[in-house]
PDB file of N, CA, C, O and CB in Angstrom:
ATOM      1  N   UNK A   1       2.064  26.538 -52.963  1.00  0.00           N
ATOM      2  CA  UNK A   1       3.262  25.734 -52.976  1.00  0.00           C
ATOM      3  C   UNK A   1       4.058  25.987 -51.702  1.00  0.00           C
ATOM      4  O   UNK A   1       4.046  27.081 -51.138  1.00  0.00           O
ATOM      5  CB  UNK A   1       4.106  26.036 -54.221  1.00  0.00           C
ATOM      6  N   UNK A   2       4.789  24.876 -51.246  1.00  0.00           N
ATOM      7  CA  UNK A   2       5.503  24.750 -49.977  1.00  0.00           C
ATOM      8  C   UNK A   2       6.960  24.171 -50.164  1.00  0.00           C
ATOM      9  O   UNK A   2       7.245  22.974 -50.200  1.00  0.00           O
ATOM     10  CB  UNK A   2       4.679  23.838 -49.022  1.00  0.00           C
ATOM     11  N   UNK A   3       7.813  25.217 -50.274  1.00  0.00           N
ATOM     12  CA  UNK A   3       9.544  24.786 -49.827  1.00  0.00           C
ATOM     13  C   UNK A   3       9.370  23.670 -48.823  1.00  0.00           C
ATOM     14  O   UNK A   3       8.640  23.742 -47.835  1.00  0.00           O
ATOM     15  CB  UNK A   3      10.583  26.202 -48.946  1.00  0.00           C
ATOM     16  N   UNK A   4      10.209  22.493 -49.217  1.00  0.00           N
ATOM     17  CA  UNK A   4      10.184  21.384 -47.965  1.00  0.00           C
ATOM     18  C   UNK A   4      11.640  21.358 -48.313  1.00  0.00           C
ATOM     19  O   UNK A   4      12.369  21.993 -49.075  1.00  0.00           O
ATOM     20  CB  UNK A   4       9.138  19.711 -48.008  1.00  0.00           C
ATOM     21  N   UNK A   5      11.823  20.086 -47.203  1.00  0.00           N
ATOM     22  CA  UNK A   5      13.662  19.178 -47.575  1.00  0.00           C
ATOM     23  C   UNK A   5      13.888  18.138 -46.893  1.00  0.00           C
ATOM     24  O   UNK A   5      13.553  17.737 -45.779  1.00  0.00           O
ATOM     25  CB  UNK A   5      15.171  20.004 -47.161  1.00  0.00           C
ATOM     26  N   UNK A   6      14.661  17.668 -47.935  1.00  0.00           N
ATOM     27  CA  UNK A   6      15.268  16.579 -46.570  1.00  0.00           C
ATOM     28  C   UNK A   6      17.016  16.599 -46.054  1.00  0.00           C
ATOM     29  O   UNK A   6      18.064  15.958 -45.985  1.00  0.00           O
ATOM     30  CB  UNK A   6      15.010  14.742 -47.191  1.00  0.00           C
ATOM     31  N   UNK A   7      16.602  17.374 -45.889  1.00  0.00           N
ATOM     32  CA  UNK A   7      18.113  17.876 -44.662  1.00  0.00           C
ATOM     33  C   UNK A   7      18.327  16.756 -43.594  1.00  0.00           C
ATOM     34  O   UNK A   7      19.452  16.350 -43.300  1.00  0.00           O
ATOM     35  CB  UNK A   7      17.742  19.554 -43.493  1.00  0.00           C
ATOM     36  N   UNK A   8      17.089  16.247 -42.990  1.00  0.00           N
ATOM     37  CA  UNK A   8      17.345  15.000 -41.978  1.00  0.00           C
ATOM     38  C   UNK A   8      17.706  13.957 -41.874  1.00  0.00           C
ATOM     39  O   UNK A   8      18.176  13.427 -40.868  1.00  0.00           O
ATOM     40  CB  UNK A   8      16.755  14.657 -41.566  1.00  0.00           C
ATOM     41  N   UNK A   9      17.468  13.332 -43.331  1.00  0.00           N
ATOM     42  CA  UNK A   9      17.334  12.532 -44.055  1.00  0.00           C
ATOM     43  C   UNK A   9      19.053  12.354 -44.247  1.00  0.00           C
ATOM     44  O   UNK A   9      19.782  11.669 -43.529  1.00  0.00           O
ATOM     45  CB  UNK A   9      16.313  12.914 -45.179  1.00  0.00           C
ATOM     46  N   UNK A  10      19.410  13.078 -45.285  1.00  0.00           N
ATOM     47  CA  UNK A  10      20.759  13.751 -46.006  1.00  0.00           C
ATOM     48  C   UNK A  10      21.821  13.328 -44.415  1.00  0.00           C
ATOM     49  O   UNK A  10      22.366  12.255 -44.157  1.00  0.00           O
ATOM     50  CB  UNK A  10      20.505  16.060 -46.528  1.00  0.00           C
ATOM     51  N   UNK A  11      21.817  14.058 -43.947  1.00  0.00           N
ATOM     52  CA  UNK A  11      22.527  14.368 -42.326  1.00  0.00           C
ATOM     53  C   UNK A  11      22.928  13.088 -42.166  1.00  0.00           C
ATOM     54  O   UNK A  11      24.098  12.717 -42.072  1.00  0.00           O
ATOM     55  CB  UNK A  11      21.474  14.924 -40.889  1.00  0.00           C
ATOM     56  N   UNK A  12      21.464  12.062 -42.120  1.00  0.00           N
ATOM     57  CA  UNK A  12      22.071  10.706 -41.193  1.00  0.00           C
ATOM     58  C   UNK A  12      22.403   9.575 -42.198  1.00  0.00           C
ATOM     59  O   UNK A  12      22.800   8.485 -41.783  1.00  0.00           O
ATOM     60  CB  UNK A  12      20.830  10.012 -39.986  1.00  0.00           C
ATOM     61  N   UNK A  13      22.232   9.846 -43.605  1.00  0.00           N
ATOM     62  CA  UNK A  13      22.989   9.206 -44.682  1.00  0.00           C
ATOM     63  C   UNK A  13      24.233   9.472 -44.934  1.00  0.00           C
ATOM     64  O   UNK A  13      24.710   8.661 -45.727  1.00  0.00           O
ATOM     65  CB  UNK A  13      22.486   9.369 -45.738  1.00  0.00           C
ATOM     66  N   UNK A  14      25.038  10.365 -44.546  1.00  0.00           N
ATOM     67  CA  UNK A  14      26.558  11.133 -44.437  1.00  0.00           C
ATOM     68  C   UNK A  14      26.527  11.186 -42.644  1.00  0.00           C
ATOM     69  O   UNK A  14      26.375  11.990 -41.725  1.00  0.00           O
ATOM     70  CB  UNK A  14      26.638  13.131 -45.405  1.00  0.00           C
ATOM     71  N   UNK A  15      26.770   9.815 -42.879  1.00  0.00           N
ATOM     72  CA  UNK A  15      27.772   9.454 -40.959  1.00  0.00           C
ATOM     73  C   UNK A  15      26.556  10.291 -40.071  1.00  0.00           C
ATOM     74  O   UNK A  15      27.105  11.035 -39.260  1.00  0.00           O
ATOM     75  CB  UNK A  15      30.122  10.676 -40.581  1.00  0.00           C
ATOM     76  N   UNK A  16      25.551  10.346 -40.025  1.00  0.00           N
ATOM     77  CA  UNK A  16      24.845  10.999 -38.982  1.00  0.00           C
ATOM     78  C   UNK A  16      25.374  12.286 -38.595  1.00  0.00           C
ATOM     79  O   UNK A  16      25.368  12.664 -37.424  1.00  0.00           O
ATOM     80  CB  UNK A  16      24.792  10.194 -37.868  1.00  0.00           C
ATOM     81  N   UNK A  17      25.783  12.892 -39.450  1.00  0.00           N
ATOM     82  CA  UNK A  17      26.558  14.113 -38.619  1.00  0.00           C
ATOM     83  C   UNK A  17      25.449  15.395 -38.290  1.00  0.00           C
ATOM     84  O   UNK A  17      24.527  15.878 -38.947  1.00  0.00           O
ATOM     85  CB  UNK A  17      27.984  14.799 -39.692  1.00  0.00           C
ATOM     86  N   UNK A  18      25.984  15.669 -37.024  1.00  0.00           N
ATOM     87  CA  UNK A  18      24.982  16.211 -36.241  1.00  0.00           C
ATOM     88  C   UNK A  18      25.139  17.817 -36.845  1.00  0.00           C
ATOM     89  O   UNK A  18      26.065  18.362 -37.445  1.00  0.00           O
ATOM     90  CB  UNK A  18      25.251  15.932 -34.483  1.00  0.00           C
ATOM     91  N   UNK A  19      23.361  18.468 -36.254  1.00  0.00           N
ATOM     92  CA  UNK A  19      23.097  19.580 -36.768  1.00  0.00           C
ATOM     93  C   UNK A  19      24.052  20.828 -36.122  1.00  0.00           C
ATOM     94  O   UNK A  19      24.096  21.941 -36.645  1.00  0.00           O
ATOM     95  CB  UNK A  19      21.639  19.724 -36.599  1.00  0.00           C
ATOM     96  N   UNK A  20      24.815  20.456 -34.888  1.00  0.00           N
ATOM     97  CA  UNK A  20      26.326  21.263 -34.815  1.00  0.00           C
ATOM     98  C   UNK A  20      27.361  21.393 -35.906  1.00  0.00           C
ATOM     99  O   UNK A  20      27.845  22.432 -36.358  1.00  0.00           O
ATOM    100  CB  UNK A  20      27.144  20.646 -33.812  1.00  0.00           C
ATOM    101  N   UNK A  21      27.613  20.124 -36.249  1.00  0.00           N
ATOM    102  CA  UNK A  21      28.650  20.137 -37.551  1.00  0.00           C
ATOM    103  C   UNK A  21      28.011  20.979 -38.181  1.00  0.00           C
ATOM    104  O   UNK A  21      28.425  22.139 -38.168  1.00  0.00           O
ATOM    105  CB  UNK A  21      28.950  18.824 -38.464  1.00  0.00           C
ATOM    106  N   UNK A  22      26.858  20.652 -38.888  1.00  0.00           N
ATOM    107  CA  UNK A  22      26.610  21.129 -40.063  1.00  0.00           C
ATOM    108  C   UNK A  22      26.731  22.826 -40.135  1.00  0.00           C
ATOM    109  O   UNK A  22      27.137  23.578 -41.021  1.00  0.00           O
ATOM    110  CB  UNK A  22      25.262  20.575 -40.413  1.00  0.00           C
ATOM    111  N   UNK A  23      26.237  23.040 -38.908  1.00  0.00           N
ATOM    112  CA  UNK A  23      26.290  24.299 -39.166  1.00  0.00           C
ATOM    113  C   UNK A  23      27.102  25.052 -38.270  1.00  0.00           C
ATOM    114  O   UNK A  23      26.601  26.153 -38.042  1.00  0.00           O
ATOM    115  CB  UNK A  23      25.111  24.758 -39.224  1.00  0.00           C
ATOM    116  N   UNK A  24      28.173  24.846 -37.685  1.00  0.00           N
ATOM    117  CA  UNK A  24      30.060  24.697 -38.378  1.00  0.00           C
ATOM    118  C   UNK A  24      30.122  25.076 -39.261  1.00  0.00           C
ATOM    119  O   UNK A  24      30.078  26.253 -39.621  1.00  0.00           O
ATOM    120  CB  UNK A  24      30.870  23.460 -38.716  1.00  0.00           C
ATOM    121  N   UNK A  25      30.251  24.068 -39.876  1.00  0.00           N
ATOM    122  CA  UNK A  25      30.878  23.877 -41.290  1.00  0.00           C
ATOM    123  C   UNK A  25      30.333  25.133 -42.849  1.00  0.00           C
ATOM    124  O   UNK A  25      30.970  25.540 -43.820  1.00  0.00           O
ATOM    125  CB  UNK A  25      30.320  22.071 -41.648  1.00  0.00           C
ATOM    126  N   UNK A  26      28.859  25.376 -42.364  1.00  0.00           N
ATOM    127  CA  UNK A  26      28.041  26.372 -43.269  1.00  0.00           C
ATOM    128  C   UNK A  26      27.810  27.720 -42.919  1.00  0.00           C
ATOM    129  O   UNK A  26      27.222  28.577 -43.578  1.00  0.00           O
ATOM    130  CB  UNK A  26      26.786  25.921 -43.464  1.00  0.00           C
ATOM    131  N   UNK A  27      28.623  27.865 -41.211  1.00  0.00           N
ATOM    132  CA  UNK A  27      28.706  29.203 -40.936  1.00  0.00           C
ATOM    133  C   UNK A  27      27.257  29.368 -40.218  1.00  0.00           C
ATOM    134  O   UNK A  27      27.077  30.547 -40.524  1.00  0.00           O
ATOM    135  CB  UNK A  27      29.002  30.141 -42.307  1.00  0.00           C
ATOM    136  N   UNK A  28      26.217  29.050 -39.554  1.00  0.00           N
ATOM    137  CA  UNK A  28      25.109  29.372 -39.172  1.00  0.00           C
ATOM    138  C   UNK A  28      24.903  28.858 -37.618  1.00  0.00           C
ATOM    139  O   UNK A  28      25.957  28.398 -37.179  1.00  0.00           O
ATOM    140  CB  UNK A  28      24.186  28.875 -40.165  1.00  0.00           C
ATOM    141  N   UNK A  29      23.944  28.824 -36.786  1.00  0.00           N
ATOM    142  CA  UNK A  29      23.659  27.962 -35.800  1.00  0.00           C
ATOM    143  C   UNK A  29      22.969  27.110 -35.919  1.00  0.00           C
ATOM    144  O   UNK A  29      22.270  26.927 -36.916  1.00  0.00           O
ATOM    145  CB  UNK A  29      23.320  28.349 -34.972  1.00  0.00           C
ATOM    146  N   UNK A  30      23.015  26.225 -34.699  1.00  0.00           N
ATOM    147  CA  UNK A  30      22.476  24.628 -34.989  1.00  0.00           C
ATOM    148  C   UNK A  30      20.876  25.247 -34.743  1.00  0.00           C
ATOM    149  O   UNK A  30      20.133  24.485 -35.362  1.00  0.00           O
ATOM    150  CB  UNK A  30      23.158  23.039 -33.604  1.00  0.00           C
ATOM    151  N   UNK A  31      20.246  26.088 -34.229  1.00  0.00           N
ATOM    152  CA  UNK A  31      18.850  26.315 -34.525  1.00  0.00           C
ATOM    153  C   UNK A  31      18.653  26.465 -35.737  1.00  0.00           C
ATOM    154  O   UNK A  31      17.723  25.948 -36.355  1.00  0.00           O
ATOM    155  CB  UNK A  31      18.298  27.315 -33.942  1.00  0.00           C
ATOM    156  N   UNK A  32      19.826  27.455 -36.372  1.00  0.00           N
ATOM    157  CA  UNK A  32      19.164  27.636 -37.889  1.00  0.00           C
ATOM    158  C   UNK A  32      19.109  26.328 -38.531  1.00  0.00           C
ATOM    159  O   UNK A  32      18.080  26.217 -39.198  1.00  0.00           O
ATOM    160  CB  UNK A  32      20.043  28.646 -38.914  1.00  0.00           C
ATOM    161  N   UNK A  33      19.782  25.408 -38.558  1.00  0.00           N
ATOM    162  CA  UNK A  33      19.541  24.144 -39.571  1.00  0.00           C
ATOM    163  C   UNK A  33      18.551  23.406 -38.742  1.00  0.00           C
ATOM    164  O   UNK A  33      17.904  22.589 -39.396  1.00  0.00           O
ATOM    165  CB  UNK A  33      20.985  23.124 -39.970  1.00  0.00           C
ATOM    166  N   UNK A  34      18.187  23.494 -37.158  1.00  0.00           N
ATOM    167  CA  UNK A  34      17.132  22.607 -36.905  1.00  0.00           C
ATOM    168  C   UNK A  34      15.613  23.317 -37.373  1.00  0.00           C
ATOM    169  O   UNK A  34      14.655  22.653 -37.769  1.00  0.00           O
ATOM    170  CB  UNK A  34      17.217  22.230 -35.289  1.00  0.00           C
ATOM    171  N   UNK A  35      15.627  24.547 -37.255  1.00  0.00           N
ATOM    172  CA  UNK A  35      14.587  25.298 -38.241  1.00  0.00           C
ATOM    173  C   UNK A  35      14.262  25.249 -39.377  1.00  0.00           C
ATOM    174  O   UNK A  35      13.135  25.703 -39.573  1.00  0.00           O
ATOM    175  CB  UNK A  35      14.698  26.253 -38.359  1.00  0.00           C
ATOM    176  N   UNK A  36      15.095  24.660 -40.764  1.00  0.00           N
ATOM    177  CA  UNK A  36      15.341  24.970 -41.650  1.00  0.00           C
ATOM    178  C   UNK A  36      14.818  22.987 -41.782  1.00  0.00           C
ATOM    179  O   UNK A  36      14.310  22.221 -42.600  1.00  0.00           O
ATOM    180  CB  UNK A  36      16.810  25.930 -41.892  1.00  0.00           C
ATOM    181  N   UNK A  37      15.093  22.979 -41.091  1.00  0.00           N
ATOM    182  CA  UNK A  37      14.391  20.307 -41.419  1.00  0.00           C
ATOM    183  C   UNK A  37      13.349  20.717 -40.847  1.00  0.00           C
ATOM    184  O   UNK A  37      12.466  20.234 -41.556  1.00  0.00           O
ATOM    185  CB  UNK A  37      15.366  18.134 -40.124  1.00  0.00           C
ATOM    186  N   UNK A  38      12.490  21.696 -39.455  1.00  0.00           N
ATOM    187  CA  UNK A  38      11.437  21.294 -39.266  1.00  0.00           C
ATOM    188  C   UNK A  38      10.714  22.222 -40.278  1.00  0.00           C
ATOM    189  O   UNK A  38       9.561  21.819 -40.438  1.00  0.00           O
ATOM    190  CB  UNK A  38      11.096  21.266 -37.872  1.00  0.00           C
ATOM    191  N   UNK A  39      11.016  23.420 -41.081  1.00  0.00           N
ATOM    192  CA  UNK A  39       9.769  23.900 -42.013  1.00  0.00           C
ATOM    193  C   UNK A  39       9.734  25.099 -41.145  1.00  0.00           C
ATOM    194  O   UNK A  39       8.577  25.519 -41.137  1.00  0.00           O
ATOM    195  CB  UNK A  39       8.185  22.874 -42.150  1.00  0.00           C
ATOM    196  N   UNK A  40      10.515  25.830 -40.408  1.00  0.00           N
ATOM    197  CA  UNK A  40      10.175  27.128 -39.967  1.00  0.00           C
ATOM    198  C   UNK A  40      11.410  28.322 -40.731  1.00  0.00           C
ATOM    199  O   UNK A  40      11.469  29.540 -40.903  1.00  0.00           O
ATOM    200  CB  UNK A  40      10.199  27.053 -38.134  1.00  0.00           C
ATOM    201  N   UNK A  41      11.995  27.506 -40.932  1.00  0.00           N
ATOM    202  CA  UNK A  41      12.997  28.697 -41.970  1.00  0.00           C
ATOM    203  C   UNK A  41      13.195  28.035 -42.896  1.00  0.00           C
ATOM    204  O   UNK A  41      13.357  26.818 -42.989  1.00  0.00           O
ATOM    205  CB  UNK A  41      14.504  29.310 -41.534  1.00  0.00           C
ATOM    206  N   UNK A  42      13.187  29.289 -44.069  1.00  0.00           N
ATOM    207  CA  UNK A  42      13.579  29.007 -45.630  1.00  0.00           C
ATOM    208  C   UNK A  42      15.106  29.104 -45.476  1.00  0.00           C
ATOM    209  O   UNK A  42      15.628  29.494 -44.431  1.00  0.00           O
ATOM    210  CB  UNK A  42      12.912  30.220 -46.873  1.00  0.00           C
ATOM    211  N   UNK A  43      15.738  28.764 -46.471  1.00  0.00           N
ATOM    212  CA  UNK A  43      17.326  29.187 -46.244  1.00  0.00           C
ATOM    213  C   UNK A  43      17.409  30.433 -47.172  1.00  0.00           C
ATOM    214  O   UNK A  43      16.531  30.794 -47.956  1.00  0.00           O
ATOM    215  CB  UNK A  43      18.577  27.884 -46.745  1.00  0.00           C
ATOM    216  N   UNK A  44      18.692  31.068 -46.937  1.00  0.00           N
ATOM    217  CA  UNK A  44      18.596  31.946 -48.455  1.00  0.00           C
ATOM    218  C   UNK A  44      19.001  31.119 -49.560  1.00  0.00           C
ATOM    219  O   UNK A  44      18.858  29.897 -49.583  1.00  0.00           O
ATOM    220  CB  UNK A  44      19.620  33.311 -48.559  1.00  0.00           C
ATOM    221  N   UNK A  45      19.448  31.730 -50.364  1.00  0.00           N
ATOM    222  CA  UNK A  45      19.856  31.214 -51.562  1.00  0.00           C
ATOM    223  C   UNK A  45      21.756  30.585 -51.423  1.00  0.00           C
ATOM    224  O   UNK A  45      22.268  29.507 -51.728  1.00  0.00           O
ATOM    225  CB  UNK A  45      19.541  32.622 -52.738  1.00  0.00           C
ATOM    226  N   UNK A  46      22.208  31.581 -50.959  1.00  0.00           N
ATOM    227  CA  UNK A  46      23.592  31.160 -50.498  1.00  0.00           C
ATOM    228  C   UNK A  46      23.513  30.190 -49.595  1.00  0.00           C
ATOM    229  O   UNK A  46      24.054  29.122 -49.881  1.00  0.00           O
ATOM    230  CB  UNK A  46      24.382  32.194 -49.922  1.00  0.00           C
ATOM    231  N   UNK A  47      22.882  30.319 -48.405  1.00  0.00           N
ATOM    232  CA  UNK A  47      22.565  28.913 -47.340  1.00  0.00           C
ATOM    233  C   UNK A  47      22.618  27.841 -47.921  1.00  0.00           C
ATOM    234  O   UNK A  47      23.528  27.039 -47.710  1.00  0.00           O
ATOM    235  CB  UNK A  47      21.216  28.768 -46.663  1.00  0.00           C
ATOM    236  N   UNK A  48      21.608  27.621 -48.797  1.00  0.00           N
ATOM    237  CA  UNK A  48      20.887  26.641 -49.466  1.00  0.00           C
ATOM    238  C   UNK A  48      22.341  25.666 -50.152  1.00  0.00           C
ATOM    239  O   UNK A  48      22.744  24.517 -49.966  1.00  0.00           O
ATOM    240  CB  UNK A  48      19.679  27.468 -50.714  1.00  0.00           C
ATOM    241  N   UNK A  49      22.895  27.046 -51.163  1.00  0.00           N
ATOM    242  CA  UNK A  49      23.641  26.743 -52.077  1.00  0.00           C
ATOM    243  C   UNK A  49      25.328  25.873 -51.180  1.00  0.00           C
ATOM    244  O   UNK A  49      25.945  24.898 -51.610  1.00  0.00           O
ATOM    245  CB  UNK A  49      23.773  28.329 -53.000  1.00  0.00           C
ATOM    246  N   UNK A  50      25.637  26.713 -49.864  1.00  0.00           N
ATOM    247  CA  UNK A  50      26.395  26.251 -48.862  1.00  0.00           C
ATOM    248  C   UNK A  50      26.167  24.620 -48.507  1.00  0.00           C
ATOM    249  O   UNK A  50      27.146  23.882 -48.616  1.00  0.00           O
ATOM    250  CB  UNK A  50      26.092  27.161 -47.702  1.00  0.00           C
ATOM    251  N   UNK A  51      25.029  24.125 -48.134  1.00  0.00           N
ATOM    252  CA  UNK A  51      24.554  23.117 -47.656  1.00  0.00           C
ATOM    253  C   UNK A  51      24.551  21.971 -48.595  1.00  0.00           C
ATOM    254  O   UNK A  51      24.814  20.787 -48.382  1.00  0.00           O
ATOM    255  CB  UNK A  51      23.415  23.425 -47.191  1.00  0.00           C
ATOM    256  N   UNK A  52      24.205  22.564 -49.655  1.00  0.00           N
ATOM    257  CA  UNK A  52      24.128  21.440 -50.720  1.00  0.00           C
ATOM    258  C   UNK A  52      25.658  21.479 -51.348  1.00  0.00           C
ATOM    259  O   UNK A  52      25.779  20.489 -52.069  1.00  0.00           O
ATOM    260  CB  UNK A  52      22.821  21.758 -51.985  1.00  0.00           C
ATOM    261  N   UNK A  53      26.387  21.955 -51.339  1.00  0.00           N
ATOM    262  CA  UNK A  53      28.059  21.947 -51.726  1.00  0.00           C
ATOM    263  C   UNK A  53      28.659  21.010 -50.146  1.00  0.00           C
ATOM    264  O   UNK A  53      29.220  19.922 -50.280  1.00  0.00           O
ATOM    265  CB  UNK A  53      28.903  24.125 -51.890  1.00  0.00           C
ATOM    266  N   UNK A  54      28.570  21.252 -49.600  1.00  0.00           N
ATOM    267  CA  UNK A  54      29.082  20.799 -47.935  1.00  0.00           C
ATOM    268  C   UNK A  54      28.463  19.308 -48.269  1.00  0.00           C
ATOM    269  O   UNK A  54      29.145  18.478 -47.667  1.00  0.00           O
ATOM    270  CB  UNK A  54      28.173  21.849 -46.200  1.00  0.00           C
ATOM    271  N   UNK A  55      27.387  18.672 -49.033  1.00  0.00           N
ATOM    272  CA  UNK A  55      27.109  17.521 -49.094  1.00  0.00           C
ATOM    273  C   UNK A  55      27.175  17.055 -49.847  1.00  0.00           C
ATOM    274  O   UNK A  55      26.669  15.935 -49.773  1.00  0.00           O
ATOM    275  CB  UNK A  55      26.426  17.243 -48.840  1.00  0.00           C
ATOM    276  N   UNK A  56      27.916  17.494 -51.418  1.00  0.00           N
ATOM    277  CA  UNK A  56      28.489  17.647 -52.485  1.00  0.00           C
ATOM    278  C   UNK A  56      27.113  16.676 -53.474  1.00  0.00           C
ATOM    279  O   UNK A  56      27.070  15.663 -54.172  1.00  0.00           O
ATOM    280  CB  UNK A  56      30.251  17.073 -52.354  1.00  0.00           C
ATOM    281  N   UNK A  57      26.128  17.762 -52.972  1.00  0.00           N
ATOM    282  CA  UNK A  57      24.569  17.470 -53.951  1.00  0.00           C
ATOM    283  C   UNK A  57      24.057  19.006 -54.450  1.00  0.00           C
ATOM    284  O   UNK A  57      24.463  20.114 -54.100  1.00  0.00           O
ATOM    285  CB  UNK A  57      22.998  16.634 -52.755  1.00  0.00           C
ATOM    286  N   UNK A  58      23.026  18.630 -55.388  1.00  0.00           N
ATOM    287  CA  UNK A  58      22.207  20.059 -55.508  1.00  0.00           C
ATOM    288  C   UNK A  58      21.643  20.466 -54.927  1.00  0.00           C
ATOM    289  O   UNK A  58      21.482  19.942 -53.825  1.00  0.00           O
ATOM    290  CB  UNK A  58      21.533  20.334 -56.165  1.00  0.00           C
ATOM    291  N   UNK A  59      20.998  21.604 -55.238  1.00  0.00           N
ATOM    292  CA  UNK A  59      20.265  22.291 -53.786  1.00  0.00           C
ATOM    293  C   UNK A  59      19.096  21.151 -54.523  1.00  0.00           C
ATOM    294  O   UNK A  59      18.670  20.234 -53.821  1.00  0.00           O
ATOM    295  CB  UNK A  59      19.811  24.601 -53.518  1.00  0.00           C
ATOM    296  N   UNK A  60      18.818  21.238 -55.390  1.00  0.00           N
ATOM    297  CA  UNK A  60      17.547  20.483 -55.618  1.00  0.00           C
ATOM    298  C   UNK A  60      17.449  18.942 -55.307  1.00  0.00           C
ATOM    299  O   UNK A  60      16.392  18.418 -55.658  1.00  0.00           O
ATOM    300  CB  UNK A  60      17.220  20.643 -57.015  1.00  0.00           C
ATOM    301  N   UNK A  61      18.553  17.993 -54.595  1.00  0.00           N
ATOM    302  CA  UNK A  61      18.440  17.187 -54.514  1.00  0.00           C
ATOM    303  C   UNK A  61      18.039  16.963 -52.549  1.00  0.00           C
ATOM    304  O   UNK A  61      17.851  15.932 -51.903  1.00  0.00           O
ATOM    305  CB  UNK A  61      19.505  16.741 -55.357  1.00  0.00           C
ATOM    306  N   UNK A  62      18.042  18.763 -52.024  1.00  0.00           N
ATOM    307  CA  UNK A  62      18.054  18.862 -51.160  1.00  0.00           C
ATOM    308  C   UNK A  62      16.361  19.537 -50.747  1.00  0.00           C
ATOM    309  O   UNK A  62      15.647  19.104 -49.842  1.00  0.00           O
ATOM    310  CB  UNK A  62      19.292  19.410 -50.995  1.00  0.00           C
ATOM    311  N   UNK A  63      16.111  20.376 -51.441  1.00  0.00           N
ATOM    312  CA  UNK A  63      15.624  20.996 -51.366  1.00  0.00           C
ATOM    313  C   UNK A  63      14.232  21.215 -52.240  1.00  0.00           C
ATOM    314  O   UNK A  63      14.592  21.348 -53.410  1.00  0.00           O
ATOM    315  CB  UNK A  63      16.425  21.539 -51.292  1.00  0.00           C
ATOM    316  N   UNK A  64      13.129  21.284 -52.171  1.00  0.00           N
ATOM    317  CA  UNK A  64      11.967  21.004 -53.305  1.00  0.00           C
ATOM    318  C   UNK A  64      10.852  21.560 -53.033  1.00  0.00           C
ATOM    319  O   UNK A  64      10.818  21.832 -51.833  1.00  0.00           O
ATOM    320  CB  UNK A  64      11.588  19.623 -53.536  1.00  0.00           C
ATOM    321  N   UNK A  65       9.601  21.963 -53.760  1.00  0.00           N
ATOM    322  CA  UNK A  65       8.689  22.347 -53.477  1.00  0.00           C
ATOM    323  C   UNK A  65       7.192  21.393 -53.839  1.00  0.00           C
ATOM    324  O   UNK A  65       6.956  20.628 -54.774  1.00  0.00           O
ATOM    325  CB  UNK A  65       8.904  23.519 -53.963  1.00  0.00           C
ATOM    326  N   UNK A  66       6.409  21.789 -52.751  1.00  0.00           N
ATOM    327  CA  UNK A  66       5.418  21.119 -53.230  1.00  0.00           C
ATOM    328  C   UNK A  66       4.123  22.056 -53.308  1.00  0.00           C
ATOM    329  O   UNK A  66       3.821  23.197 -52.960  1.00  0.00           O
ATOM    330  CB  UNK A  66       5.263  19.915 -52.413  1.00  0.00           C
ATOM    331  N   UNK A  67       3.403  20.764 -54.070  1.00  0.00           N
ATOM    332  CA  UNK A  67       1.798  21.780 -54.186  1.00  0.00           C
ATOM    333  C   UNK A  67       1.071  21.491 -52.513  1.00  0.00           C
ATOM    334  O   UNK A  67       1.479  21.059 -51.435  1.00  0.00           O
ATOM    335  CB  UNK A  67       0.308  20.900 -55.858  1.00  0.00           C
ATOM    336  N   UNK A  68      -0.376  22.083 -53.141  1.00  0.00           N
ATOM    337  CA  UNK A  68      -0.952  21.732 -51.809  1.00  0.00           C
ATOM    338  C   UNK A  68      -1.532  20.889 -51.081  1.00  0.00           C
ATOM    339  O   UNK A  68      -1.876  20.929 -49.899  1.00  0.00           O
ATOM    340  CB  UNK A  68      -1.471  22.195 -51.611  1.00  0.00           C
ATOM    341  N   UNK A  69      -1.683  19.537 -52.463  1.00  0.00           N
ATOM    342  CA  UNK A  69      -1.937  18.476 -52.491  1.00  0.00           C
ATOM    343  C   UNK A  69      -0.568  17.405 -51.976  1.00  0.00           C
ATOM    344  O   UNK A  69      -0.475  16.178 -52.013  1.00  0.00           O
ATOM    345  CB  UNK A  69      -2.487  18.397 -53.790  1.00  0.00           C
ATOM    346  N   UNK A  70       0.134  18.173 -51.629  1.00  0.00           N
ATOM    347  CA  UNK A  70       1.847  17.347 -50.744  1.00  0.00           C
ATOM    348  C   UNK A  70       2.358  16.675 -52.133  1.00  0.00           C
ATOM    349  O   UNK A  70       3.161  15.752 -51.994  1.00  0.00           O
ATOM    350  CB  UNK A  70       1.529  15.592 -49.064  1.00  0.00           C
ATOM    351  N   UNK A  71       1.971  17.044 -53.505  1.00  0.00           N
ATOM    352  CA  UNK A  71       3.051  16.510 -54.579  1.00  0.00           C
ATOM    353  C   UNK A  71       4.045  17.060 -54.628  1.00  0.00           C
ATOM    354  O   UNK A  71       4.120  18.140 -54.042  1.00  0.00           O
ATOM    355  CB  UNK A  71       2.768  16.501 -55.819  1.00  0.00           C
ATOM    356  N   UNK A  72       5.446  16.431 -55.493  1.00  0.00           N
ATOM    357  CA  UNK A  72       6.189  17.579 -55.434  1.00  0.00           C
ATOM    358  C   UNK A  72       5.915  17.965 -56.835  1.00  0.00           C
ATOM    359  O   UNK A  72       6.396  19.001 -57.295  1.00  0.00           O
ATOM    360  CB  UNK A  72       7.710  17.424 -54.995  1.00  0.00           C
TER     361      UNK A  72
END
C-alpha cells in the first residue's frame, strides 16, 4: 500500500494558492508541501491534520492510500 494525495489538486480549487502560502500558513517550507504532492514525503500526523483544517476538509478527503494495483 501507498500514501498518495491530492494536495495539487485541493491548492488550485481554493484560489490556486501557492505552495508558499500553504506552508505559511501550516508552519513548514514550500519544499516540504512540494515533497509531500510529488510522493517523497509522508506528512506527520499533525501536518496532515494542519493541512486538512487550513482547507477546512479531512485528512481523508486529502489524503488516501492505495494498493498496488493503484486502487484506493
Amino acid at each position: 500500500m501507498k500514501l498518495v494525495n491530492s494536495l495539487k489538486k485541493i491548492r488550485f480549487e481554493n484560489n490556486e494558492i501557492s505552495q508558499q502560502d500553504l506552508a505559511n500558513a501550516v508552519g513548514v517550507s514550500r519544499i516540504t508541501i512540494h515533497s509531500i504532492e510529488t510522493g517523497k514525503f509522508n506528512p506527520s500526523a499533525l501536518l496532515a491534520l494542519k493541512i486538512a483544517r487550513f482547507f477546512n476538509l479531512t485528512v481523508n478527503d486529502i489524503f488516501f492510500l492505495i494498493d498496488d494495483g493503484g486502487d484506493r
